[in-house]
N, C-alpha and C positions, 0 to 999 in steps of 0.2 A: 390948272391948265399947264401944260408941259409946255418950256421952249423948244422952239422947231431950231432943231439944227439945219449949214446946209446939206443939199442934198451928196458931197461927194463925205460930208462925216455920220453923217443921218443914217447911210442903208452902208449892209456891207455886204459884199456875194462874189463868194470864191469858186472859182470854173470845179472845184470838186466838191463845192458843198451842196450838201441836202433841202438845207434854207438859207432863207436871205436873214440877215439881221438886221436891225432897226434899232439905233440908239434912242434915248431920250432923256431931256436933259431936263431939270427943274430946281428954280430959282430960290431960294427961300431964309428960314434964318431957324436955327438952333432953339427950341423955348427948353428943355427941360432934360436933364440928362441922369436917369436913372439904373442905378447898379444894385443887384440884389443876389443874394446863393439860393440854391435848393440844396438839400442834403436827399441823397437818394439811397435807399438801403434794400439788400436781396441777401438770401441764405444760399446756402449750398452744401451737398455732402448728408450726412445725418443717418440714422436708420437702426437695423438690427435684428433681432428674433427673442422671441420669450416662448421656451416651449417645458412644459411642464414643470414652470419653475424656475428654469436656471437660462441663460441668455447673456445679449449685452443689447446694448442700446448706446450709441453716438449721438451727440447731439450736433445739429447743423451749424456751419461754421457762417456767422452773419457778416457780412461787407456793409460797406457803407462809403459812398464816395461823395462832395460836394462840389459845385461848379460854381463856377460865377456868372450868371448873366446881365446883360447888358442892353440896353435902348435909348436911345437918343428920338425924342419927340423934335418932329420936322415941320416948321410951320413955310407951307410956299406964300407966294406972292400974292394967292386968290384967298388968304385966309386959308384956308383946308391945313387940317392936321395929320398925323399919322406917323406911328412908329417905326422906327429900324432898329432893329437887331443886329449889331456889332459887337465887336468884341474888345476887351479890354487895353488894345495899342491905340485903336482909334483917337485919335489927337484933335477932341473936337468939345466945346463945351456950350452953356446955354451962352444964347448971346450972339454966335459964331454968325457970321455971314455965307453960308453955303452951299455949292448945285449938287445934287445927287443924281445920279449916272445911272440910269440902268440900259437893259436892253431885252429885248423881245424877238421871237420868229415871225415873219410876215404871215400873218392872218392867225394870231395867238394872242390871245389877251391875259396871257402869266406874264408877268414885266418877274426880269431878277436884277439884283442890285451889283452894280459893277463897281462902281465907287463913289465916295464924296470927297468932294474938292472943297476945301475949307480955303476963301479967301483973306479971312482973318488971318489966319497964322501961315498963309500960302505952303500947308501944306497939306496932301491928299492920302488917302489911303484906301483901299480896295482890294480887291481878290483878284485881278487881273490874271494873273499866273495861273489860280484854279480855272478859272473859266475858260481860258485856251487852251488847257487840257481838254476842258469840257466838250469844247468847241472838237477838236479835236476827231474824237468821236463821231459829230453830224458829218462825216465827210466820205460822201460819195465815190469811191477810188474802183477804175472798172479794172476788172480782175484778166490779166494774161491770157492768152488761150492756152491750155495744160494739150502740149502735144506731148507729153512724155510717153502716153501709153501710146500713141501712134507710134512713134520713134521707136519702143519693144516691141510692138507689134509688127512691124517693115522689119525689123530687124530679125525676130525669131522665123518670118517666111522667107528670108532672104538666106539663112544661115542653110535651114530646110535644103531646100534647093538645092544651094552648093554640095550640100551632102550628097543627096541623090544624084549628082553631077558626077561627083569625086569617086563614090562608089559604081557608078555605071564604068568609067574610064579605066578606072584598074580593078575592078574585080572584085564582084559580092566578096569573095572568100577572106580577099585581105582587107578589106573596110566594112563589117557590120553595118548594112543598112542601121535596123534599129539603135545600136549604141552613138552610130553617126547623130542619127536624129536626137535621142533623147540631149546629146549633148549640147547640140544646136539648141533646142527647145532651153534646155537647165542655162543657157548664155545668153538668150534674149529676153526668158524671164529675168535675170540680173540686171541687165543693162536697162532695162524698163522700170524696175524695181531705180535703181540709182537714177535715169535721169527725170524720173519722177517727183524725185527727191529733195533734183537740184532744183526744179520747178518751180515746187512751191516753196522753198527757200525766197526764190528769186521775188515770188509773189509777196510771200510777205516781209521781203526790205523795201519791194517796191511800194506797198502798203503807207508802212511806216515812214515810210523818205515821204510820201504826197500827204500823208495826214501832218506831220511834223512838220511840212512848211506852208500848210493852213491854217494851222495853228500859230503856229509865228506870224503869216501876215494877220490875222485875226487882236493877237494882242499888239500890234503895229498900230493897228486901226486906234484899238483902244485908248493907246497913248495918245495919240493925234486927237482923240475928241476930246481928253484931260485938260493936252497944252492948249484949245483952243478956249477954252476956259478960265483962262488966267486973264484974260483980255476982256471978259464981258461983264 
């Protein structure tokens, strides 16, 4: 059984996000902490030709890389067991007194592990940083209206015009209709081209600036449910 956080640490929901998040917190104590390698091996490269006798042949060149993995068995309050997968800084041993953190989207029953707060050695550790990236991402940002092709568009029939204007005033002979236009037309296709440009420029800093600081309040949040942890 999870502890209920309150509810201003419990739910989080940012005017641009996608979902609401839901922390949850559970009580427990460290029973077993286990560390193990695999060794993982793959080829590559290799091959050749044998044709009536005479050829080559390469042999494939084999890799092999080893990892460390890591779990710490979690026993809560209610009895119930179950593993976490962390990774080798984690500062936590059998024995430890400690809540694990995670969080979920409202009406999603994947919980991910945000962190564990070890009160034995008051200290915690977690992915906080990755997951506001993550977070990042679920964030609703409504997109600019793109007036740029209107803006070349007003602009290429307004150019138009003046031409047919300028040339009426003094004289087919000395201002080419057609070359008037075509110029007109080659200037407001540019100018639409460029403020097209600036646009979606503009769009995606505006992007970036609203995802970046939903993300930051998101790992704000996170902290605040850590420190509230130190007390219970």
């Amino acid at each position: 059984m999870s502890a209920v956080l309150p509810d201003n640490l419990r739910w989080f929901n940012h005017p641009n996000s996608l979902h609401v998040a839901e922390f949850i917190v559970e009580h427990g104590t460290i029973v077993a902490d286990k560390v193990w390698s695999e060794t993982h091996v793959h080829s590559s490269g290799g091959g050749g030709y044998i044709q009536q006798g005479t050829g080559y042949v390469n042999a494939p060149t084999v890799h092999s890389s080893v990892q460390t993995k890591r779990e710490l068995w979690f026993r809560n309050r209610e009895g119930q067991e179950y593993a976490i997968q962390v990774g080798e800084s984690v500062k936590a041993n059998s024995g430890n007194d400690v809540s694990v953190v995670w969080y979920t989207w409202q009406g999603n029953s994947v919980r991910y592990q945000l962190s564990i707060v070890n009160r034995t050695t008051r200290h915690w550790d977690g992915i906080v940083g990755f997951e506001s990236s993550y977070y990042r991402n679920l964030c609703n940002v409504p997109s600019p209206q793109d007036s740029g092709g209107c803006a070349g568009g007003c602009l290429v029939v307004l150019v138009v015009i003046l031409a047919i204007c300028a040339a009426i005033a003094f004289g087919v002979n000395q201002l080419p209709i057609p070359a008037i236009v075509a110029a007109g037309v080659g200037l407001g296709i540019f100018a639409s081209v460029q403020s097209a440009s600036k646009e979606k420029e503009k769009k995606k800093n505006t992007t970036q600036q609203v995802r970046a600081a939903a993300a930051n309040a998101f790992d704000v949040h996170c902290r605040k449910v850590i420190d509230s942890l130190w007390k219970t």
